[in-house]
C-alpha positions in Angstrom: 0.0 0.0 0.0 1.2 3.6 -0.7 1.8 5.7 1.7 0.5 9.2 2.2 1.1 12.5 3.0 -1.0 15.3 4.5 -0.9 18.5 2.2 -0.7 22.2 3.6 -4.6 22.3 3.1 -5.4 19.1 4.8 -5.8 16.6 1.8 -3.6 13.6 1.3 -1.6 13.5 -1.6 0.1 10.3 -2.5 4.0 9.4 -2.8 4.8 9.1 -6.5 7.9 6.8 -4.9 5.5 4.3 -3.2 7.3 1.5 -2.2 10.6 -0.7 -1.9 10.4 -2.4 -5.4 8.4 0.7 -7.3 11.4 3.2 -6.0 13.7 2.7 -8.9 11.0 2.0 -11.8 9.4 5.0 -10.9 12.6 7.2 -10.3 14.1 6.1 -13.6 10.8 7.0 -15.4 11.0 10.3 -14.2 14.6 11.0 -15.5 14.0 8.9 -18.7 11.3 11.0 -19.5 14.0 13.7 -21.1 14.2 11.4 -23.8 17.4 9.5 -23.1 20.3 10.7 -20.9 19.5 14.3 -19.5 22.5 16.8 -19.5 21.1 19.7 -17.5 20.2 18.6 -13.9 20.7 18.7 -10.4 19.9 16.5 -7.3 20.4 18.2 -3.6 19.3 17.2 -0.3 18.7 20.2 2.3 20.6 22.9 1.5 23.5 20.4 -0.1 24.0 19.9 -3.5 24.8 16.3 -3.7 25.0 15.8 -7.8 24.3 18.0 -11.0 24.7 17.6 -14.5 23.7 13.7 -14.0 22.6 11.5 -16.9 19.5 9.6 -16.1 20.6 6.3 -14.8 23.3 8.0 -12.9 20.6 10.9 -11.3 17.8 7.8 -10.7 20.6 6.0 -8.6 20.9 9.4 -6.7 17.4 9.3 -6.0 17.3 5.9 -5.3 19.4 5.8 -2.7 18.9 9.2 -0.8 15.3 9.0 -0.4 15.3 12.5 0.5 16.6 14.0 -2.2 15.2 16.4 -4.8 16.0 16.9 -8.3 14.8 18.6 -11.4 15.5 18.0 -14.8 15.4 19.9 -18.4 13.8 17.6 -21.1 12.7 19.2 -24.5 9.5 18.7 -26.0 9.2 16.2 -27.9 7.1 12.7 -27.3 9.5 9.9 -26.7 8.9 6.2 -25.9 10.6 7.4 -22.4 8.4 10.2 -21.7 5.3 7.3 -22.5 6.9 5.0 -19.8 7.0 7.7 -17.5 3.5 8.2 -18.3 2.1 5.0 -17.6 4.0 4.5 -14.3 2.4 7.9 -12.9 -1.5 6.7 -14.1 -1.5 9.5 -17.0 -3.4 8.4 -19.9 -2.2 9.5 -23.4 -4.7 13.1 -23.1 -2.7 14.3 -20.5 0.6 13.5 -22.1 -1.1 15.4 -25.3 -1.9 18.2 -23.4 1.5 18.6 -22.1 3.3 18.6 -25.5 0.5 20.2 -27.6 2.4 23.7 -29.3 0.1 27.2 -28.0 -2.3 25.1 -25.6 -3.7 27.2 -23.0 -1.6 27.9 -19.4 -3.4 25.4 -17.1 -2.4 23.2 -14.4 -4.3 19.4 -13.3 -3.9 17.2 -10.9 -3.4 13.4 -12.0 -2.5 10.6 -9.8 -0.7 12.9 -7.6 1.1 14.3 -10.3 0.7 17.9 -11.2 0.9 18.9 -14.6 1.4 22.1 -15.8 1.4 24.6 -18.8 3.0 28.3 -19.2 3.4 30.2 -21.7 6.9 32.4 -21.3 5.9 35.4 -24.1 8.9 37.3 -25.6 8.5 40.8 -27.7 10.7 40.9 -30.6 10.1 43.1 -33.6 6.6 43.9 -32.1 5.9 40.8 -32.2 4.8 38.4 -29.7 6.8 34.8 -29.4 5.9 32.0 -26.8 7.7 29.3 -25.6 5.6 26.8 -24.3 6.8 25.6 -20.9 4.9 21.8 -18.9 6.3 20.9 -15.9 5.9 17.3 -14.2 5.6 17.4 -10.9 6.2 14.6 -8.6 6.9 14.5 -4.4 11.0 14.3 -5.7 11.5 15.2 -9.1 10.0 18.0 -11.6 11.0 17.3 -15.2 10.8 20.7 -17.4 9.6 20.1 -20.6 11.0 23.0 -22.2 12.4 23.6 -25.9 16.3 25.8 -26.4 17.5 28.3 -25.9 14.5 29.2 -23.3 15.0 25.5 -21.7 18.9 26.7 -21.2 17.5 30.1 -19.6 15.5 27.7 -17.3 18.7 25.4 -16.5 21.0 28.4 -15.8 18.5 30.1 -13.4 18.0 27.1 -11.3 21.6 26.4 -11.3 22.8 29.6 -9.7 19.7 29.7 -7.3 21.9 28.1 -4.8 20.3 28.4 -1.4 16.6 29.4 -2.8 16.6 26.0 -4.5 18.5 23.9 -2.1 16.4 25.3 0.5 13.3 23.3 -0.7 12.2 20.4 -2.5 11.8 19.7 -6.2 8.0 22.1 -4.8 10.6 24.8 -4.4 12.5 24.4 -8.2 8.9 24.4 -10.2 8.3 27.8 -7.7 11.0 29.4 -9.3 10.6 28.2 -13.0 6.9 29.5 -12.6 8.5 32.6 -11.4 10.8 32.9 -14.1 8.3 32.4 -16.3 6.1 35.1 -15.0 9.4 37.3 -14.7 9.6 36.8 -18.6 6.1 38.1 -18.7 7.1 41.6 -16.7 10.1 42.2 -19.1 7.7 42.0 -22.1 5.0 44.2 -20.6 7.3 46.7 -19.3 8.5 46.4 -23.1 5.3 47.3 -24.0 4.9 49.9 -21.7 7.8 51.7 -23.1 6.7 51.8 -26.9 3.3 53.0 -25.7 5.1 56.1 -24.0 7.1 56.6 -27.0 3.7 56.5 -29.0 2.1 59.2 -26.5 5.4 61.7 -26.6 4.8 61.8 -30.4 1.1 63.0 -29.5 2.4 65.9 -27.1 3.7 67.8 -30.0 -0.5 68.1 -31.0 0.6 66.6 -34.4 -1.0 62.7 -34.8 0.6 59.7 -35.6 2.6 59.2 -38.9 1.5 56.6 -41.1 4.5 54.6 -39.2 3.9 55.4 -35.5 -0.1 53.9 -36.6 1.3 50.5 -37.6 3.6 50.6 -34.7 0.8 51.5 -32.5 -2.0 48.7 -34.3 1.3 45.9 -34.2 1.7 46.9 -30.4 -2.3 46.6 -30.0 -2.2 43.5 -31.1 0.5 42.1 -29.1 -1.3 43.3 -25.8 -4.4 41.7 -27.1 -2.4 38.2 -27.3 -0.6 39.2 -23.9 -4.1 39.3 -22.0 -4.7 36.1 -23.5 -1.8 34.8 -21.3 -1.7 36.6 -18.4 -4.7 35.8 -17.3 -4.8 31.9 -17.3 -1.6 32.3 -15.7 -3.1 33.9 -12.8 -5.5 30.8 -12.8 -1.9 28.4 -12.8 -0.9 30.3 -10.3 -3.3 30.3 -7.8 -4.5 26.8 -8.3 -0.5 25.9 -8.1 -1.2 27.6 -4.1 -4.1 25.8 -3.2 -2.4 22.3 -4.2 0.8 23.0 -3.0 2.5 20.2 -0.2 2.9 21.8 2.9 5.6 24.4 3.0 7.1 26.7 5.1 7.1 30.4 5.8 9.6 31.5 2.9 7.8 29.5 0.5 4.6 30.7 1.3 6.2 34.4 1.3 7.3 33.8 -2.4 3.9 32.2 -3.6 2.2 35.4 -2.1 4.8 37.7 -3.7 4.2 35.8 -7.2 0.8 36.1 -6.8 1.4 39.7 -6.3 3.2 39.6 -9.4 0.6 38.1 -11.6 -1.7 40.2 -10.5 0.2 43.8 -10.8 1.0 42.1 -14.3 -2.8 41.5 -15.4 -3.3 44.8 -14.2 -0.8 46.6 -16.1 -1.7 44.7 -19.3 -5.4 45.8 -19.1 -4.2 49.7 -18.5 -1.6 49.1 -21.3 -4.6 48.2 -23.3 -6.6 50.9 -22.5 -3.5 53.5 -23.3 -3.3 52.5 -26.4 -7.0 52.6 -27.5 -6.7 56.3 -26.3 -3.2 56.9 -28.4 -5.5 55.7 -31.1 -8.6 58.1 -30.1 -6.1 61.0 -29.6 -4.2 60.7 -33.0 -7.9 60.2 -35.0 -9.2 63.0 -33.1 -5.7 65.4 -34.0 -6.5 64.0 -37.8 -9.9 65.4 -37.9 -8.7 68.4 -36.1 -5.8 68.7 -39.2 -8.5 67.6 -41.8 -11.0 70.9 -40.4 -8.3 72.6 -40.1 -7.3 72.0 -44.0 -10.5 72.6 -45.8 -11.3 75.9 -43.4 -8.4 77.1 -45.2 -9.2 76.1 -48.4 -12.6 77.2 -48.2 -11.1 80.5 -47.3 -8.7 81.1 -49.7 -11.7 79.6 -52.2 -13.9 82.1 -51.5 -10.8 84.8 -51.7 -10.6 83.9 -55.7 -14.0 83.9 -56.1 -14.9 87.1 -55.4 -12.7 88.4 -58.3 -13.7 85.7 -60.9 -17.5 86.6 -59.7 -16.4 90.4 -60.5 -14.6 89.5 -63.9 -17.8 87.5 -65.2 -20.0 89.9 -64.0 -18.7 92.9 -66.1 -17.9 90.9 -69.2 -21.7 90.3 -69.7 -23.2 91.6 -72.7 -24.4 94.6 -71.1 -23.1 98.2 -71.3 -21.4 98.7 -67.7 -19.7 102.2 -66.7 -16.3 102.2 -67.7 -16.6 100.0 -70.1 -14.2 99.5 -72.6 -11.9 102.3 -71.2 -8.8 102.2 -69.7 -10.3 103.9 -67.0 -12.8 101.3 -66.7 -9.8 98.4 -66.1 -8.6 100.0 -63.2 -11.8 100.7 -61.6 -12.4 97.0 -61.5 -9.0 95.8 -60.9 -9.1 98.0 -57.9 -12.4 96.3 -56.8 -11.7 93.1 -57.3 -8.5 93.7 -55.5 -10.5 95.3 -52.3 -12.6 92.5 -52.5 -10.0 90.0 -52.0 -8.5 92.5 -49.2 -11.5 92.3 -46.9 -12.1 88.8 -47.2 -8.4 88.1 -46.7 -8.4 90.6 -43.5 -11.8 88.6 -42.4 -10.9 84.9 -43.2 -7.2 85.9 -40.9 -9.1 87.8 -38.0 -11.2 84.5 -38.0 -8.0 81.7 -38.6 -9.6 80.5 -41.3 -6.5 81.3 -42.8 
């Protein structure tokens, strides 16, 4: 029979490393999983780091024989034979080895067999452009396996690595805490990204002049990358909290940095929505200065329209077929030069005093 453990909420959460003659299957599933022998890696117990950089058989005998001991591992995603041992020996059915390799599936995080599986989205701004790197994590009572693809898997194995006492501190609860946190630090970088172009966008606007045909794709590519950013900061607040409420029991620093990401997540969703709403009124702002230029155009050229007609109405008018004074006299040309001239005086004296021109 298994054994069991109370969690920090009171339910009982079975040991993924049940018994004498499951120990080593179960073990060596878990490091297998990588797809063969797993070159980024580290086993510790306590606050001692007791073996890193292990290949699989090496890190299961670790584990095997310190029954204690945490490790994580860095596998990339891809579906091996391995990963579908591993599988089976933890109860997950083929869905739930689907969901964890599927590319752009939604951040979520489920409980199977006393496993927790989860997916993050890490999301990158390059070129305006959003890129994601999916992220699943494995988590058992001694070993989570990151299923994560290069270089961001590499990012992932360097962090952990120089964690030094906040990993060795904890268990393998403790390393998937920090690659969520990562993760969700990836996240800041890219909104505070954001952030900046959209402050860029609104100096360009405090000049009164509206966007240029390039700041408006800049500003529509940047609106659409904090669309797709909401789309992912908001499940992960889901992951995160649901990651809480199942979490073994821990102590006071852990729970101190679950509350703190937490805090994160939030301040993130928050700042995506306002990000959001800044740029639909950079776009409001720079339509409304359009119109204003646009009035602002055809006052003008109504003005200076109405300027030329008054002479051309003066010019038609006398060259009727009717006897006018003047009249074919020098005399005459001057007269109406002289008032078609006046004319265009006034109205250009008006049409200024006005700003119409």
């Amino acid at each position: 029979m298994g054994t069991a453990r109370r969690g920090r909420y009171g339910r009982a959460r079975r040991h993924c490393l049940r018994g004498p003659a499951q120990h080593r299957n179960v073990t060596e599933g878990l490091i297998l999983a990588a797809g063969g022998p797993i070159a980024l890696s580290e086993a510790w117990i306590g606050s001692r780091v007791i073996a890193h950089d292990l290949q699989g058989d090496d890190l299961a005998d670790v584990l095997q024989q310190n029954g204690d001991a945490s490790a994580w591992a860095i596998a990339p995603r891809e579906e091996t034979a391995e990963l579908r041992r591993l599988a089976k020996i933890l109860g997950l059915d083929d869905y739930a080895v689907d969901e964890l390799l599927a590319p752009g599936h939604r951040c979520r995080v489920s409980d199977v067999a006393g496993t927790r599986l989860v997916r993050l989205l890490a999301v990158e701004l390059k070129n305006r452009e959003l890129f994601a790197d999916d992220v699943s994590m494995i988590i058992a009572d001694q070993v989570v396996i990151i299923l994560a693809d290069d270089p961001y898997g590499q990012r992932i194995a360097r962090m952990l690595t120089a964690a030094g006492p906040r990993l060795t501190g904890g268990g393998a609860d403790r390393a998937a805490q920090l690659v969520v946190d990562f993760v969700i630090d990836t996240t800041v970088t890219t909104t505070e990204q954001l952030e900046a172009a959209s402050d860029d966008l609104a100096d360009q606007l405090f000049g009164g002049q509206p966007l240029t045909r390039e700041g408006k794709l800049d500003a529509f590519r940047l609106r659409r990358a904090v669309t797709q950013l909401r789309r992912v900061t908001a499940p992960t607040q889901d992951v995160v909290q649901e990651l809480v409420d199942t979490a073994p029991g821990s102590d006071e620093v852990t729970d101190r940095h679950w509350n703190k990401i937490i805090d994160r997540t939030q301040r993130v969703a928050l700042s995506v929505t306002a990000l959001a709403d800044g740029l639909t009124t950079i776009f409001d702002t720079s339509l409304s200065l359009d119109n204003a230029r646009l009035d602002d155009v055809m006052k003008k050229l109504t003005g200076w329209a109405a300027i030329i007609a008054a002479p051309t109405l003066i010019t038609g008018f006398v060259g009727m077929n009717v006897d006018f004074w003047f009249q074919g006299s020098s005399v005459g040309f001057y007269v109406y030069l002289a008032v078609m001239l006046a004319s265009a005086v006034v109205l250009y004296v008006l049409f200024k005093r006005k700003t119409w021109i």
